[in-house]
N, CA, C and O atoms as a printed pandas DataFrame, in Angstrom:
     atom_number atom_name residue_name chain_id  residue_number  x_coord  y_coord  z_coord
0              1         N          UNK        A               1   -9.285   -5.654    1.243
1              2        CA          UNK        A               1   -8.257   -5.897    2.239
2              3         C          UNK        A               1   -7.742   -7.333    2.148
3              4         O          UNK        A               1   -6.574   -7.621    2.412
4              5         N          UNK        A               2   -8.641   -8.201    1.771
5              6        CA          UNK        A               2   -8.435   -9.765    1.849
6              7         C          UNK        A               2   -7.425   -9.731    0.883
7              8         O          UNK        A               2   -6.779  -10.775    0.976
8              9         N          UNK        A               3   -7.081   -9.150    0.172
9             10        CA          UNK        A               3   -6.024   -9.307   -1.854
10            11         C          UNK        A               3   -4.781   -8.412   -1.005
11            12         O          UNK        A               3   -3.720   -8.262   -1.612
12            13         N          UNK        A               4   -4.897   -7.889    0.231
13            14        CA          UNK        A               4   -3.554   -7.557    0.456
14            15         C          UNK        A               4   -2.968   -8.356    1.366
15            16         O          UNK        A               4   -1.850   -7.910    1.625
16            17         N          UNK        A               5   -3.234   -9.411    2.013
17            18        CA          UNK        A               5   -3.193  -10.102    2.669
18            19         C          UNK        A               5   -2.494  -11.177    2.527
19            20         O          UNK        A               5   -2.392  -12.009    3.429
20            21         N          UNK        A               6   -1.761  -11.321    1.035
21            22        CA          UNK        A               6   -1.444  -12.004    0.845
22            23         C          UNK        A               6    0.402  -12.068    0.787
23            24         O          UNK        A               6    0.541  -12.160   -0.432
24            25         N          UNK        A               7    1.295  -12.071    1.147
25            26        CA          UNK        A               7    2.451  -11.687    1.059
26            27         C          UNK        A               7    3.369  -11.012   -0.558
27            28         O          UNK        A               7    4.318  -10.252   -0.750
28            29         N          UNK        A               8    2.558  -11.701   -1.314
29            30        CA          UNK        A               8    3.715  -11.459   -2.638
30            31         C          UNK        A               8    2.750  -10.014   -2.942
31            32         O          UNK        A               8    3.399   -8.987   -3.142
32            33         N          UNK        A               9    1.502   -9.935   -2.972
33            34        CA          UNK        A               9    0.757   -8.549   -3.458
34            35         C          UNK        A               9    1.067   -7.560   -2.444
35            36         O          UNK        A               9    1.290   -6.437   -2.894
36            37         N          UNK        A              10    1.119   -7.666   -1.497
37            38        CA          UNK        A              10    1.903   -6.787   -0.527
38            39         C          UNK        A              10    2.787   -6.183   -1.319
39            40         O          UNK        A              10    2.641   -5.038   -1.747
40            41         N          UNK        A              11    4.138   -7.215   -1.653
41            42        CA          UNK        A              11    5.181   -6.458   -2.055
42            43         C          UNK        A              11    5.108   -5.935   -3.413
43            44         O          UNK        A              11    5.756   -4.975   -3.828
44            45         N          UNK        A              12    4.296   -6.614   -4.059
45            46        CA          UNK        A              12    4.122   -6.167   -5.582
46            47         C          UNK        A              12    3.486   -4.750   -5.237
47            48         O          UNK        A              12    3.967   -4.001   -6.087
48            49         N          UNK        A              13    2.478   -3.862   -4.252
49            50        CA          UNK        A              13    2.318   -3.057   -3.801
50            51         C          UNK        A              13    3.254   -2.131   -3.433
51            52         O          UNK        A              13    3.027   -0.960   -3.738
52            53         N          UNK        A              14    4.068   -2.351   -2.954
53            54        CA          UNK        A              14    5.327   -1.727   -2.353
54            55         C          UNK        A              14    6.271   -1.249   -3.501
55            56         O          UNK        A              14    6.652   -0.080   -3.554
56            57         N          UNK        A              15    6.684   -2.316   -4.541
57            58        CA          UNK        A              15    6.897   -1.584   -5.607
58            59         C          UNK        A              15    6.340   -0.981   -6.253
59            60         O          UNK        A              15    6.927    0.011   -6.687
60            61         N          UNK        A              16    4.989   -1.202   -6.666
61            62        CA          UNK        A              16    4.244   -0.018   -7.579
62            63         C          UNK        A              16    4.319    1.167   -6.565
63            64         O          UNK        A              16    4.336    2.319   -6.997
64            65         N          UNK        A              17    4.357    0.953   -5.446
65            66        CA          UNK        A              17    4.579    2.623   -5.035
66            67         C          UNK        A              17    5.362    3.403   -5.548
67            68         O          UNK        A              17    5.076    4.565   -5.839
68            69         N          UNK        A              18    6.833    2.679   -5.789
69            70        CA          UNK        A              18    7.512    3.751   -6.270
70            71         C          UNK        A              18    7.701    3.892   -7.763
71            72         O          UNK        A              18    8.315    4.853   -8.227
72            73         N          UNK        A              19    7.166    2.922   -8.536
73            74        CA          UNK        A              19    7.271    3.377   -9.880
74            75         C          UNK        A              19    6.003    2.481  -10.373
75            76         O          UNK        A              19    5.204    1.931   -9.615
76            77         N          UNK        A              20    5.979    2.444  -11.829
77            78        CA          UNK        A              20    5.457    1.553  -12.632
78            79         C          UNK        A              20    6.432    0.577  -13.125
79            80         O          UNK        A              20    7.612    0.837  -13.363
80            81         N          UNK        A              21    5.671   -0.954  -13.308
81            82        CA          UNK        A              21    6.561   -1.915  -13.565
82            83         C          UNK        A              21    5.607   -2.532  -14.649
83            84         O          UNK        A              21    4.489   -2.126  -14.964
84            85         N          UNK        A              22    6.254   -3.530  -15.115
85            86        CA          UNK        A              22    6.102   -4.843  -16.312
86            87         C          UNK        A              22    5.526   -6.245  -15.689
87            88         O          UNK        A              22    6.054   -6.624  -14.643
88            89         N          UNK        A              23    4.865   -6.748  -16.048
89            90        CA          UNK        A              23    5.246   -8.472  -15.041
90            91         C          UNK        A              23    6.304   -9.009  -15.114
91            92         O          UNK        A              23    6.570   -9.820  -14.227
92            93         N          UNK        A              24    7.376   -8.741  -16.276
93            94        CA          UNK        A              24    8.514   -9.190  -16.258
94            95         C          UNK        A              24    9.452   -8.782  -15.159
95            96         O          UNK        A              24   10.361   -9.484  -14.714
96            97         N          UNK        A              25    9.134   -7.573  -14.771
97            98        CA          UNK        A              25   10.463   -6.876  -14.144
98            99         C          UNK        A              25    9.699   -7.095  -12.951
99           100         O          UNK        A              25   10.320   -6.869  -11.912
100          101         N          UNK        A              26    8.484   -7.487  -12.830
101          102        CA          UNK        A              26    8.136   -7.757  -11.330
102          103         C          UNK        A              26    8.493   -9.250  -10.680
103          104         O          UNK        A              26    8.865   -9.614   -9.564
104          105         N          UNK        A              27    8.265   -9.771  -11.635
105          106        CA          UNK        A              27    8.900  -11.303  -11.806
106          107         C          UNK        A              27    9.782  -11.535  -11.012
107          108         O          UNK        A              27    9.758  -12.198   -9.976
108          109         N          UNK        A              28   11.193  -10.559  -11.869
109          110        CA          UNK        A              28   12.832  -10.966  -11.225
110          111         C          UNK        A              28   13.169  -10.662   -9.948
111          112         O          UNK        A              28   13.963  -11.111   -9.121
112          113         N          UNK        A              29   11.886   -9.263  -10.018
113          114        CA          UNK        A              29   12.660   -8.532   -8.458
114          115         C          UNK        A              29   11.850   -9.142   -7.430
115          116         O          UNK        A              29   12.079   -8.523   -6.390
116          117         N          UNK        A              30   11.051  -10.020   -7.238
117          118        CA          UNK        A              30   10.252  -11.023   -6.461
118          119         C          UNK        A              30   10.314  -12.345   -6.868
119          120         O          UNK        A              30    9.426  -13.138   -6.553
120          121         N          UNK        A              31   11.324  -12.680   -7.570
121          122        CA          UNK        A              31   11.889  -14.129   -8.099
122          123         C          UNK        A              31   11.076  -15.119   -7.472
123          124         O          UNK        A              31   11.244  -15.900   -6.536
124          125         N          UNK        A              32    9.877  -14.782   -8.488
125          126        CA          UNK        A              32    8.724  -15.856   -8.684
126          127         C          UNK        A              32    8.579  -16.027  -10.390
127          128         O          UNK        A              32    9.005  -15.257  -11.251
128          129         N          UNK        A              33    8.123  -16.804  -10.497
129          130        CA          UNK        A              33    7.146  -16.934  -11.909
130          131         C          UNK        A              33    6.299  -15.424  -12.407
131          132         O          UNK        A              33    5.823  -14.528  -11.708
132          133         N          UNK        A              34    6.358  -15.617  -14.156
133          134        CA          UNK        A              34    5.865  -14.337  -14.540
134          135         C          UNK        A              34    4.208  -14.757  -14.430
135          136         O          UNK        A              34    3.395  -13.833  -14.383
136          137         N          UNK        A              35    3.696  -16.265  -14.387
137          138        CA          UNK        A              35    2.478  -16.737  -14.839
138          139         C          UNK        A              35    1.883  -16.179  -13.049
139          140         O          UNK        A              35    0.714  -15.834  -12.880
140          141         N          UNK        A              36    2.861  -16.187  -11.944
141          142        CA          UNK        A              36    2.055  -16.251  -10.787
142          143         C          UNK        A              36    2.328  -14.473  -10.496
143          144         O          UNK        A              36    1.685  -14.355   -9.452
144          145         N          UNK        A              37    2.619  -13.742  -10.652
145          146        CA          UNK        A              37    2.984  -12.478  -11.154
146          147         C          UNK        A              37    1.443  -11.920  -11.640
147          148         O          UNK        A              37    0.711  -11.191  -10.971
148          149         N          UNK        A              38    1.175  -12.451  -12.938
149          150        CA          UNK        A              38    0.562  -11.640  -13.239
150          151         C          UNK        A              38   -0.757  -12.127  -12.880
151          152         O          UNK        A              38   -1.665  -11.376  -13.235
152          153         N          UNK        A              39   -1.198  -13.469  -12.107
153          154        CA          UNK        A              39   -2.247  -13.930  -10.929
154          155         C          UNK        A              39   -2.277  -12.699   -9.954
155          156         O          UNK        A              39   -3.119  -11.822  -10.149
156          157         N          UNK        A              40   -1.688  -12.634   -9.262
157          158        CA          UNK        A              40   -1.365  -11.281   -8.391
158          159         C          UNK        A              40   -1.915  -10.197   -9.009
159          160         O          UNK        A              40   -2.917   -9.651   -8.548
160          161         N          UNK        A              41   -1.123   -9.658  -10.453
161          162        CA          UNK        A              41   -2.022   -8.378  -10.477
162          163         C          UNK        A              41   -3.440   -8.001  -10.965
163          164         O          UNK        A              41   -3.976   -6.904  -11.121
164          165         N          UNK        A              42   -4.091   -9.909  -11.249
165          166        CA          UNK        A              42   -5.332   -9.884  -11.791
166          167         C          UNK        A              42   -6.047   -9.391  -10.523
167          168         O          UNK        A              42   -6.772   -8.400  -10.610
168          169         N          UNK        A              43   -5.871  -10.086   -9.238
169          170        CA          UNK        A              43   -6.633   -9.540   -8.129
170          171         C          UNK        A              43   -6.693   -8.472   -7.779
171          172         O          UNK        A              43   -7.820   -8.125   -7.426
172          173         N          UNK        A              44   -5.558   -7.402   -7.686
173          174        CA          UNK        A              44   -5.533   -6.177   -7.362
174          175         C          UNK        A              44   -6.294   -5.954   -8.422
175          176         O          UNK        A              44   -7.453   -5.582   -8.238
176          177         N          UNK        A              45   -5.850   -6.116   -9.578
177          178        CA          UNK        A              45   -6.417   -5.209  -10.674
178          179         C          UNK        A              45   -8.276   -5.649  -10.133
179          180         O          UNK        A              45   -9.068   -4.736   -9.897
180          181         N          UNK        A              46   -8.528   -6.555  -10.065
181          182        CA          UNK        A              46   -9.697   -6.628  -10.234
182          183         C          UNK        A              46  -10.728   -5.480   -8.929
183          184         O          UNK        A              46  -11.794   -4.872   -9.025
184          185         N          UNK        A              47   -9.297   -5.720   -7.361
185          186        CA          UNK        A              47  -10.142   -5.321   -6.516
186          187         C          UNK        A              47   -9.609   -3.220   -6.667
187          188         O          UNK        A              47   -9.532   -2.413   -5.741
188          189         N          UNK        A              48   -9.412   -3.038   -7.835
189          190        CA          UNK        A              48   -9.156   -1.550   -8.266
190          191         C          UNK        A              48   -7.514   -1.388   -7.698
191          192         O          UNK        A              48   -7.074   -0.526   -8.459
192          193         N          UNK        A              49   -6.738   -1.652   -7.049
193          194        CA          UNK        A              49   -5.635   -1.330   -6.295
194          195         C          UNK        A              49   -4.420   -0.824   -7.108
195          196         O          UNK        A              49   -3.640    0.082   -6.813
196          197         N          UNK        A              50   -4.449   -1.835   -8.498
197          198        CA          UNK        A              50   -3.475   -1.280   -9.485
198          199         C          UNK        A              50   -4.390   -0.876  -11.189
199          200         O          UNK        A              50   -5.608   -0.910  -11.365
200          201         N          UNK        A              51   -3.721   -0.655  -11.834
201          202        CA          UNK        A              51   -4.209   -0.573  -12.994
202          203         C          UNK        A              51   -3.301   -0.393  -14.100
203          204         O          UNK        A              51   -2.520    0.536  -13.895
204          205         N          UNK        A              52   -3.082   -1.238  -15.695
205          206        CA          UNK        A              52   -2.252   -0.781  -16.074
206          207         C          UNK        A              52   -2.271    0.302  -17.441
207          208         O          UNK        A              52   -3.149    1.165  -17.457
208          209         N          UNK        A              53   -1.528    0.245  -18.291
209          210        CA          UNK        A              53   -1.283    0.803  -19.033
210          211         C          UNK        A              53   -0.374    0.299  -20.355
211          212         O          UNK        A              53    0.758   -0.106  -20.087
212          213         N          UNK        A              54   -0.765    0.295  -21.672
213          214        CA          UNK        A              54    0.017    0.076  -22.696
214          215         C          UNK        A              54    0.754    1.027  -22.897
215          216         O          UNK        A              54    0.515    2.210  -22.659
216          217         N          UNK        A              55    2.367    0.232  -23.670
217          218        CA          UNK        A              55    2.964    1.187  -23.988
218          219         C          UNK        A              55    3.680    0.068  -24.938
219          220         O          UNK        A              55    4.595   -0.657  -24.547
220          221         N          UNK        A              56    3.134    0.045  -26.207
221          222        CA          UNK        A              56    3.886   -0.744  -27.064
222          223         C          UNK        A              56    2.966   -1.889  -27.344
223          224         O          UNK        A              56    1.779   -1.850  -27.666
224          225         N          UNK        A              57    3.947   -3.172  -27.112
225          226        CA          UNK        A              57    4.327   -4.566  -26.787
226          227         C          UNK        A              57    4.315   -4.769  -25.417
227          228         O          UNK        A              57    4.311   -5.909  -24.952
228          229         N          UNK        A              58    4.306   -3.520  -24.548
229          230        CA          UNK        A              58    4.575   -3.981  -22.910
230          231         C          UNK        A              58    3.457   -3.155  -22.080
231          232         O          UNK        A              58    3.177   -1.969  -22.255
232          233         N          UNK        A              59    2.863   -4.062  -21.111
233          234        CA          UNK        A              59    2.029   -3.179  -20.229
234          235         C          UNK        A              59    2.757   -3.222  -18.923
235          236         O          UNK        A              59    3.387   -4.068  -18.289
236          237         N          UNK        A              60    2.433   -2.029  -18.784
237          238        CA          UNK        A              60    2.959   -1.463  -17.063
238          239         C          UNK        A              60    1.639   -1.581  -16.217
239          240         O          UNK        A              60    0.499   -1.329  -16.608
240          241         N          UNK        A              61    2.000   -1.977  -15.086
241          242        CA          UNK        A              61    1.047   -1.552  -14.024
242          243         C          UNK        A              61    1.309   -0.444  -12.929
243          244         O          UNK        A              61    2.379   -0.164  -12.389
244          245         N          UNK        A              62    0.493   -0.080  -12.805
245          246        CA          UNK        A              62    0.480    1.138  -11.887
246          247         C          UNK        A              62   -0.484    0.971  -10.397
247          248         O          UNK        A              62   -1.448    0.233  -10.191
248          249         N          UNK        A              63    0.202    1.972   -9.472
249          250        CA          UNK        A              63   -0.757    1.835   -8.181
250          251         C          UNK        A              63   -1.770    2.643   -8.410
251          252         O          UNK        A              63   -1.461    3.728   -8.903
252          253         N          UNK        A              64   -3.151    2.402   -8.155
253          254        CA          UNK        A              64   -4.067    3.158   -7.738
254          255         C          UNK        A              64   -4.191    3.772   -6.529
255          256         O          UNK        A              64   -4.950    3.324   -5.671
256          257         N          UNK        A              65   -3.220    5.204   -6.290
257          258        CA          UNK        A              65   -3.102    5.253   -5.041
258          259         C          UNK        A              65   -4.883    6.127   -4.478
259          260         O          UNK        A              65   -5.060    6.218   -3.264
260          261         N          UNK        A              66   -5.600    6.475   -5.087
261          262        CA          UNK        A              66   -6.823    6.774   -4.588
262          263         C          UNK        A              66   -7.291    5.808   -4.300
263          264         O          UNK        A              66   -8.347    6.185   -3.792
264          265         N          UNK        A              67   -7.278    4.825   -4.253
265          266        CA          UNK        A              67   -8.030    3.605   -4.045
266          267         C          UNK        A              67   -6.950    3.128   -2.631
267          268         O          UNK        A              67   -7.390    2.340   -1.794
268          269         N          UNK        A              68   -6.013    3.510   -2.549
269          270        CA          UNK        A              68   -5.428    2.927   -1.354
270          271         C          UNK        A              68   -5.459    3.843   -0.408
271          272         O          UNK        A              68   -5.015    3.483    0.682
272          273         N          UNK        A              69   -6.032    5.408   -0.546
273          274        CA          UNK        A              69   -6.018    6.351   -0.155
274          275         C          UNK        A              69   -7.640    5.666    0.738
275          276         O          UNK        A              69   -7.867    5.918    1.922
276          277         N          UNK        A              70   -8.632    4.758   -0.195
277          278        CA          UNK        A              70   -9.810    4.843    0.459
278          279         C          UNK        A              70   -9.788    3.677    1.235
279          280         O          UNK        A              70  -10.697    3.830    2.050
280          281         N          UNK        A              71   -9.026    2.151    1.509
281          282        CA          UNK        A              71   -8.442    1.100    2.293
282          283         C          UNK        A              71   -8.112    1.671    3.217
283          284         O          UNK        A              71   -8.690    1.483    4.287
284          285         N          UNK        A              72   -6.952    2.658    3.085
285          286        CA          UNK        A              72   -6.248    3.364    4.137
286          287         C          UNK        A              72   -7.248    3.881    5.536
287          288         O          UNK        A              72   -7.131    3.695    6.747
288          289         N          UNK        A              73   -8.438    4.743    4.538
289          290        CA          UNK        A              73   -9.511    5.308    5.665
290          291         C          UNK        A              73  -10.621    4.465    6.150
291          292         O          UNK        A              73  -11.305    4.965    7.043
292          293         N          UNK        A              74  -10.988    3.076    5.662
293          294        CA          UNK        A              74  -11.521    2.402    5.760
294          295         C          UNK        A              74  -10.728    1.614    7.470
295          296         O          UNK        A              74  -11.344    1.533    8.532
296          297         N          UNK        A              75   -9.513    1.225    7.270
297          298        CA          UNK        A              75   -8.488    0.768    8.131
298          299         C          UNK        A              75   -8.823    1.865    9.607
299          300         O          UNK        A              75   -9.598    1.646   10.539
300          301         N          UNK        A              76   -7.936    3.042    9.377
301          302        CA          UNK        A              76   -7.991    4.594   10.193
302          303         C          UNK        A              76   -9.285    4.102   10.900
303          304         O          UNK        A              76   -9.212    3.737   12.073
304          305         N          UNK        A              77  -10.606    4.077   10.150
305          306        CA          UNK        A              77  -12.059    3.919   10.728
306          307         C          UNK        A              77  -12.275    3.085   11.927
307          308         O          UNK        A              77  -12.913    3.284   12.960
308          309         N          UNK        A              78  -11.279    1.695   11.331
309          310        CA          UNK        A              78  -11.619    0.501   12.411
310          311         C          UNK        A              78  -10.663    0.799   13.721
311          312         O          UNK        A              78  -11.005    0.364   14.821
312          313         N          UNK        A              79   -9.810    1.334   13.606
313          314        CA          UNK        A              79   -9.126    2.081   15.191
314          315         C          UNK        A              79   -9.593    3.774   15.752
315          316         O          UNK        A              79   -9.115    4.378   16.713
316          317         N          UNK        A              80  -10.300    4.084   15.122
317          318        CA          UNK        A              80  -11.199    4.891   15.941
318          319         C          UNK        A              80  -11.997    4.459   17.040
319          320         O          UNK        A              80  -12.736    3.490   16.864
320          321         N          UNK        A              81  -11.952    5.184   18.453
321          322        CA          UNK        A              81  -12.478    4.705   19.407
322          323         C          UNK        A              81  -14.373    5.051   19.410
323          324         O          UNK        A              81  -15.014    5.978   18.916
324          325         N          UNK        A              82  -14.655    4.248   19.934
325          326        CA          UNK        A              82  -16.218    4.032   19.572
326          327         C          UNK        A              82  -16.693    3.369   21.019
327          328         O          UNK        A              82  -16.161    2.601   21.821
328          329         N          UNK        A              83  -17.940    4.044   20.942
329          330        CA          UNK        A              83  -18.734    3.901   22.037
330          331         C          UNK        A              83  -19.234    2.305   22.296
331          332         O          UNK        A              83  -19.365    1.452   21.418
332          333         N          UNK        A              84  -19.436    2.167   23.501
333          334        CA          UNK        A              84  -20.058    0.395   23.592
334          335         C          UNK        A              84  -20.974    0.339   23.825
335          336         O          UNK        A              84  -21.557    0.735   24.834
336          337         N          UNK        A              85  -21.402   -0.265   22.784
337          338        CA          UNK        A              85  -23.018   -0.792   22.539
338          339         C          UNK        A              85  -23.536   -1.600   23.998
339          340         O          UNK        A              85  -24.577   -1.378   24.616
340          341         N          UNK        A              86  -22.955   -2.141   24.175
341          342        CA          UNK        A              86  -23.245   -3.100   25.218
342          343         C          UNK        A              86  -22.947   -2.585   27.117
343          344         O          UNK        A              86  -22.216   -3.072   27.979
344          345         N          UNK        A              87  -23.753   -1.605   27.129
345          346        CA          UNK        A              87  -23.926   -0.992   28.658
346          347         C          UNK        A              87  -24.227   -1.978   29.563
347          348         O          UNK        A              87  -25.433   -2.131   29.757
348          349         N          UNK        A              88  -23.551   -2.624   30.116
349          350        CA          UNK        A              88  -23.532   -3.916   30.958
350          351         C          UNK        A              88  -23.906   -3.558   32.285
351          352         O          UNK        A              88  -22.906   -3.813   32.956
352          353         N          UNK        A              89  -24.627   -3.192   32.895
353          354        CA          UNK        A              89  -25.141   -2.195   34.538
354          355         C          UNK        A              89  -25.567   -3.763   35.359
355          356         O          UNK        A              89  -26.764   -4.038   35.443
356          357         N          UNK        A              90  -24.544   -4.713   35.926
357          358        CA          UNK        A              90  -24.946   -5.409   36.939
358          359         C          UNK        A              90  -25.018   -6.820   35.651
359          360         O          UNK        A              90  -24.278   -6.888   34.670
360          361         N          UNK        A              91  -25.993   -7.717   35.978
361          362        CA          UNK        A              91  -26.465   -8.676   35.449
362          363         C          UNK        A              91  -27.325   -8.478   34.332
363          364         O          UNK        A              91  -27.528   -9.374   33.512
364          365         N          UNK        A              92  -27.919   -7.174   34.250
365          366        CA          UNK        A              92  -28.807   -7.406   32.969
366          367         C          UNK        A              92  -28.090   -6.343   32.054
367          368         O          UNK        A              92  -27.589   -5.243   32.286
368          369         N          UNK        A              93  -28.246   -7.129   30.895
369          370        CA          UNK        A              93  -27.705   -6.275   29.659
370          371         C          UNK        A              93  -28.594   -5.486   28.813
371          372         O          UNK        A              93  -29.318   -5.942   27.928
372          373         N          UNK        A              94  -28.475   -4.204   29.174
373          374        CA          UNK        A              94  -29.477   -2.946   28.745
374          375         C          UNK        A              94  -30.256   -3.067   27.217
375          376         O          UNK        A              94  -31.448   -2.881   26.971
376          377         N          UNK        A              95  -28.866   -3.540   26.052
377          378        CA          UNK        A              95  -29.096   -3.190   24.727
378          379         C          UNK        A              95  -29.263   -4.704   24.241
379          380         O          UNK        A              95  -28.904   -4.881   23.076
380          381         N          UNK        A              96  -29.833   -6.043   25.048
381          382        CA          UNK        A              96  -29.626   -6.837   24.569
382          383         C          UNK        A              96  -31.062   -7.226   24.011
383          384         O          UNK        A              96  -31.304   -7.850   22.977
384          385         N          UNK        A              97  -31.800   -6.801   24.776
385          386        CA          UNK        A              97  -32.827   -6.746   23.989
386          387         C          UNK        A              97  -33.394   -6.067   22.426
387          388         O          UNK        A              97  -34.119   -6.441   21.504
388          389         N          UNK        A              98  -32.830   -5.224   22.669
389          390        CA          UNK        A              98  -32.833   -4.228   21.216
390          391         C          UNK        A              98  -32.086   -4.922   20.337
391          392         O          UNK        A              98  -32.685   -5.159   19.287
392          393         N          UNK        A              99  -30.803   -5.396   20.415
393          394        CA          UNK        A              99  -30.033   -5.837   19.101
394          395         C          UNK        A              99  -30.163   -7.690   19.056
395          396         O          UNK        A              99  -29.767   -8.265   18.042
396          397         N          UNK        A             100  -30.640   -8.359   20.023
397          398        CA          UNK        A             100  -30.398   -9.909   20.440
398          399         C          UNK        A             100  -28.738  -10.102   20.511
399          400         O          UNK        A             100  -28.000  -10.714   19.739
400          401         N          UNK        A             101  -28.455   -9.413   21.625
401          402        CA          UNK        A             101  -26.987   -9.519   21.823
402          403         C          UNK        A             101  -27.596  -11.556   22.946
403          404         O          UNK        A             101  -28.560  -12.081   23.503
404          405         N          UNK        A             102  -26.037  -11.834   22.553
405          406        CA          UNK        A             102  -26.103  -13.312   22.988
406          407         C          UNK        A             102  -25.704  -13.535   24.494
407          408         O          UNK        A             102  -25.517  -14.609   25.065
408          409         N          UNK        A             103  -25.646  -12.646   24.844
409          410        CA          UNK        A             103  -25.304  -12.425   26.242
410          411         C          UNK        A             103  -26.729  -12.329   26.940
411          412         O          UNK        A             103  -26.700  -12.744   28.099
412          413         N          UNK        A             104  -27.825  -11.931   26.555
413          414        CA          UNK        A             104  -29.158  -12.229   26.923
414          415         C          UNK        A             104  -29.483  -13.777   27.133
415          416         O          UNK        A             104  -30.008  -14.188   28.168
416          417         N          UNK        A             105  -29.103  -14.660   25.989
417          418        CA          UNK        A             105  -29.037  -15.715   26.582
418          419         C          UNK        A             105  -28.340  -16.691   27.132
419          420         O          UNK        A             105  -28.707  -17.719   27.701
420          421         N          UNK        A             106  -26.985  -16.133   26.837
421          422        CA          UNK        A             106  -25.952  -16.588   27.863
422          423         C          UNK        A             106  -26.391  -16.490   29.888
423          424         O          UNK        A             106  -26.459  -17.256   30.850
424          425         N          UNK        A             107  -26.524  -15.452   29.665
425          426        CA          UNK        A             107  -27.044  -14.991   31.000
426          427         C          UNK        A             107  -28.442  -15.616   31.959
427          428         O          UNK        A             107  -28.413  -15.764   33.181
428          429         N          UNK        A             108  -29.495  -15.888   31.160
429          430        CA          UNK        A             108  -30.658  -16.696   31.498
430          431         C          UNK        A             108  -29.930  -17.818   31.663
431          432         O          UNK        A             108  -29.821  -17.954   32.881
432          433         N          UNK        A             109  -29.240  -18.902   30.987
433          434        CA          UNK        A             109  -28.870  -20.058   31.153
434          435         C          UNK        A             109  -28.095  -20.210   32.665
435          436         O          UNK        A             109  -27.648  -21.300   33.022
């Protein structure tokens, strides 16, 4: 998640959605440098997100959309509603003993 976070891999994302590209042609249409271009797709590439492909003299990169398929549910996961650990009944905190929630000693103080 941290390698999408970054504004230009975002969009370099956004285009590999809809096709496969070059670093060259990713270059112009994000009118940056081809050297900081293909920085960008070392990270994805590294964190699986794209991957490319020879064809010649020229490599294309491509989206790994199974891999964004598994970010995606990873994401979905963290807005699922979920129960609270922390049953707060009055002044004493039920589960703070069990996990050393800091509210055990917030609370003594």
């Amino acid at each position: 998640m941290k390698a999408l976070g970054e504004p230009s891999r975002c969009r370099i994302v956004t285009l590999l959605a809809e096709r496969a590209y070059c670093v060259s042609a990713l270059a112009m249409l994000l009118d940056i440098s081809a050297p900081a271009v293909s920085q960008h797709l070392r990270v994805l590439r590294d964190c699986g997100i794209v991957y490319c492909e020879k064809y010649g003299y020229h490599t294309h990169y491509k989206l790994n959309k199974e891999r964004i398929a598994e970010i995606s549910a990873q994401i979905a996961d963290l807005t699922r509603e979920k129960t609270d650990i922390c049953r707060n009944k009055g002044t004493k905190c039920e589960v703070a003993d069990e996990v050393g929630c800091r509210t055990k000693t917030a609370k003594q103080k």
